[in-house]
N, C-alpha and C positions, 0 to 999 in steps of 0.2 A: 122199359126200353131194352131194346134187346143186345147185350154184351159186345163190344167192338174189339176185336183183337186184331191187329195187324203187324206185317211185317215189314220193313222198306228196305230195299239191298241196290240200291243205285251205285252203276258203276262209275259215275261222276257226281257225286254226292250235291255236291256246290250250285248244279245243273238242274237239282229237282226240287220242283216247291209244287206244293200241294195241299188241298182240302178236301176232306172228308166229313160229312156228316150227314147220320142214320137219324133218323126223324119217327115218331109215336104220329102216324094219319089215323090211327084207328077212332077216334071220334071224327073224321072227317071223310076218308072213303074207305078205311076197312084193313088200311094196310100200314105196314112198316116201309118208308121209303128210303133212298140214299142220293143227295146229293154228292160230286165231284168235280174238281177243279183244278187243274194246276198251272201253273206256266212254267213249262217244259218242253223240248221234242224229244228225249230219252225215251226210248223202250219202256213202257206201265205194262203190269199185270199187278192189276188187285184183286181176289179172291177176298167176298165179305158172306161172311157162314153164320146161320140166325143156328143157334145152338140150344135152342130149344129143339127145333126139326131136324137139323143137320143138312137146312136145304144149303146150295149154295150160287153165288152170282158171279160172273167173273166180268172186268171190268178189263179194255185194253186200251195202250195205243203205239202204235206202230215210230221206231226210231224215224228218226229224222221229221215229223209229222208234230205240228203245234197242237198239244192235248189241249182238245172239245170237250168244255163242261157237258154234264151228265147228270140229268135231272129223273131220277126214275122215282115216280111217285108211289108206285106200284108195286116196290121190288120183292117185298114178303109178304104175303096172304093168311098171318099166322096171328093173327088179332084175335083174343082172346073171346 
């Protein structure tokens, strides 16, 4: 699986809940994927960086705006 490092800097801490989780689809369609989830409408930027390649994916969502799970099955092409 590919290493998960992240950072969280919310400016109302108490405001932000969230999930994360990088997924092995490589026996299934070929790729590393990422789900995400939170309930919040705070300002998100997640940057997730497969550090093998140094590809990277940015993930957003705009203040005031109820963050939309994010299902990306797809996100890394880096399957061994």
């Amino acid at each position: 699986m590919v290493p998960l490092q992240r950072v969280v800097r919310p400016s109302e801490p108490e405001r932000l809940r969230r999930f994360v989780r990088i997924f092995d689809g490589c026996d299934t369609n070929g790729n590393f994927g990422i789900f995400l989830d939170g309930t919040t409408n705070v300002e998100v930027t997640l940057t997730v960086t497969d550090t093998e390649t140094n590809q990277t994916r940015v993930y957003t969502n705009p203040l005031g705006h109820p963050f939309e799970a994010i299902t990306d099955t797809s996100a890394f092409a880096t399957c061994p």
